[in-house]
C-alpha positions as CSV (number, residue, x, y, z in Angstrom):
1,X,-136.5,45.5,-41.3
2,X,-132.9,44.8,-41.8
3,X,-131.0,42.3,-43.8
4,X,-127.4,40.8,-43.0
5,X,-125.5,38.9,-45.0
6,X,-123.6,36.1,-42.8
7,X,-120.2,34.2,-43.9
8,X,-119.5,31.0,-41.7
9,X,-116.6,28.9,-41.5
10,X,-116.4,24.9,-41.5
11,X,-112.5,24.9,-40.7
12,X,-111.1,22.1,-40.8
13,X,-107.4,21.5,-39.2
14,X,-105.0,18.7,-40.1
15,X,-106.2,16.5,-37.7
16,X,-109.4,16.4,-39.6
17,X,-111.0,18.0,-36.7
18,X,-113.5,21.0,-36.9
19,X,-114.1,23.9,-35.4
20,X,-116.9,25.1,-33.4
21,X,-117.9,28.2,-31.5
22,X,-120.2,28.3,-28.0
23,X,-122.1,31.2,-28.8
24,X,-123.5,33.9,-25.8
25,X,-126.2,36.2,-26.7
26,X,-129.0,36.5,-24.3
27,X,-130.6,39.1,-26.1
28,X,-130.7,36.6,-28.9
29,X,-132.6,33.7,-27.9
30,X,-132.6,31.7,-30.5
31,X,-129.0,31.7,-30.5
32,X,-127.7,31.8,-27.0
33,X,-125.9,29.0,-26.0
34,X,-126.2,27.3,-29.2
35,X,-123.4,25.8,-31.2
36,X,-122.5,27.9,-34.6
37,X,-119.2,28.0,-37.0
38,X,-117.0,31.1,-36.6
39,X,-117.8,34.0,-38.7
40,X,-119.8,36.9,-39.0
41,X,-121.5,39.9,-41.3
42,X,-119.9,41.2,-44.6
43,X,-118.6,44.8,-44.2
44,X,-119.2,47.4,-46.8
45,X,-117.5,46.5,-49.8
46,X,-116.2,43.2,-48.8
47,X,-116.4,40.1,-50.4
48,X,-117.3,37.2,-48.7
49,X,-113.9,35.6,-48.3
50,X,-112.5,38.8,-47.1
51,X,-115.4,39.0,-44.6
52,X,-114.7,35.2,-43.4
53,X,-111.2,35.7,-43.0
54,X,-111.3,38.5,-40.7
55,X,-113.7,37.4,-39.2
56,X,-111.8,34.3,-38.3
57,X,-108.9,36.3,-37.3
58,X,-111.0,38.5,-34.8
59,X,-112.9,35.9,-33.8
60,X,-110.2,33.1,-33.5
61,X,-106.8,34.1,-33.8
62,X,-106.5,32.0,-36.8
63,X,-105.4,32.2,-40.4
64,X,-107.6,29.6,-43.1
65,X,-107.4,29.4,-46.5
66,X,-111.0,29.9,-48.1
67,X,-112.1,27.0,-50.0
68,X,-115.1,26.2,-51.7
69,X,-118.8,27.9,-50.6
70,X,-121.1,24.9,-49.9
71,X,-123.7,24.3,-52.6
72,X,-126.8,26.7,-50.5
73,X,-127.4,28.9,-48.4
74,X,-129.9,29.8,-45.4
75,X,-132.6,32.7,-45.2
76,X,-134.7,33.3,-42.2
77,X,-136.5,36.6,-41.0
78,X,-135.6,36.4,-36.6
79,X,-138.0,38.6,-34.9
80,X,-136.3,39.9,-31.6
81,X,-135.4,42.6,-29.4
82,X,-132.3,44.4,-31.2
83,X,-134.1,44.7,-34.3
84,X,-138.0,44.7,-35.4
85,X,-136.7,42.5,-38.1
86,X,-134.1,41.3,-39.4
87,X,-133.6,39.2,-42.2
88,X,-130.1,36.8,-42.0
89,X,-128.5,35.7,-45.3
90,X,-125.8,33.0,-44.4
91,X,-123.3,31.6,-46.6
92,X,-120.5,29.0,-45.6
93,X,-116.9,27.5,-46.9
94,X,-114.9,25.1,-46.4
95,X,-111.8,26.3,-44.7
96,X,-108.2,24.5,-43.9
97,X,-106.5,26.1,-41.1
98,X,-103.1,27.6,-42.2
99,X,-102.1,28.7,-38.5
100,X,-102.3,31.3,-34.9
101,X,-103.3,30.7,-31.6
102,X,-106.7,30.0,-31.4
103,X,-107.7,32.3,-28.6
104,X,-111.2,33.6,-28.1
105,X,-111.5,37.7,-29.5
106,X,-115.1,38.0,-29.6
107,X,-117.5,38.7,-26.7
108,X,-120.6,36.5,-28.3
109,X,-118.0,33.9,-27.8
110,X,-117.9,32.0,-25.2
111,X,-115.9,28.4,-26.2
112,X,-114.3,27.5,-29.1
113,X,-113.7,23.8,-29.8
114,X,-112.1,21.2,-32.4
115,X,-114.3,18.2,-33.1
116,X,-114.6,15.3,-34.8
117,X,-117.3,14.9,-37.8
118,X,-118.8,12.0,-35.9
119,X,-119.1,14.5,-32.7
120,X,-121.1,16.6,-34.6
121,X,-124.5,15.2,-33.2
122,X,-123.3,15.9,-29.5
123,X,-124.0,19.3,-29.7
124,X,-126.7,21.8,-29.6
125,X,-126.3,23.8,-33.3
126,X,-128.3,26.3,-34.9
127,X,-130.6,25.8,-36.5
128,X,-128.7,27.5,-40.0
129,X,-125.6,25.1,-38.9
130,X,-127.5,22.3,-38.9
131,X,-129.0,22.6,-42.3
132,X,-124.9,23.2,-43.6
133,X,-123.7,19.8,-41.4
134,X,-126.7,17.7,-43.5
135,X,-124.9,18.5,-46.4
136,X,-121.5,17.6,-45.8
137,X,-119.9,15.0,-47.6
138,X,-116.5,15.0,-47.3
């Protein structure tokens, strides 16, 4: 058994717009094609804004300012072929988009998108990201 600890992103451009990544992982089912925030695992000795905001940059092209972590956070134990176990820890912040390119730098990636709040129930989210877009309220 394995855990990960998991920073996510709800950026938000000046639009009022969010984004969201298509995410590719056919050796992970529960997550393949499913609709997720960008982000990714804490490093060694990283804290989680420093996690989020390269992981942003790798997986985005984009610079955010790190706001506040939303009030909870989401444990589950996935059962699946790369590990035996492995236990996910996933945190996630508010972000504002400061500026790049967006351009896709990640190969579970396969489409990022900006949508609006009321969008949100359009697409096919993980199960995590679904538990973090209940409890928005801004």
């Amino acid at each position: 058994m394995k855990t990960k600890v998991v920073v996510i992103g709800l950026i938000e451009n000046d639009k009022g717009e969010f984004l969201i990544s298509l995410r590719h992982e056919p050796k992970i089912k529960e997550a393949d094609m499913k609709w997720d925030f960008v982000g990714g695992a804490i490093d060694f000795g990283e804290s989680p804004e420093e996690a989020l905001k390269r992981e942003i940059k790798e997986e985005a092209n984009l610079e955010v300012e790190i706001g506040e972590m939303m009030p909870m956070c989401y444990s589950k134990v996935w059962e699946h072929d790369i590990y035996d176990k492995l236990h996910i820890v996933l945190l996630c912040y508010h972000c504002k988009l400061l500026g790049g390119e967006m351009k896709i730098g990640a190969y579970k990636i396969k489409e990022l998108r900006w949508v609006n709040k009321s969008e949100f129930k359009n697409y096919d989210f993980l199960q995590s990201i679904n538990l973090f877009l209940e409890k928005i309220n801004f």
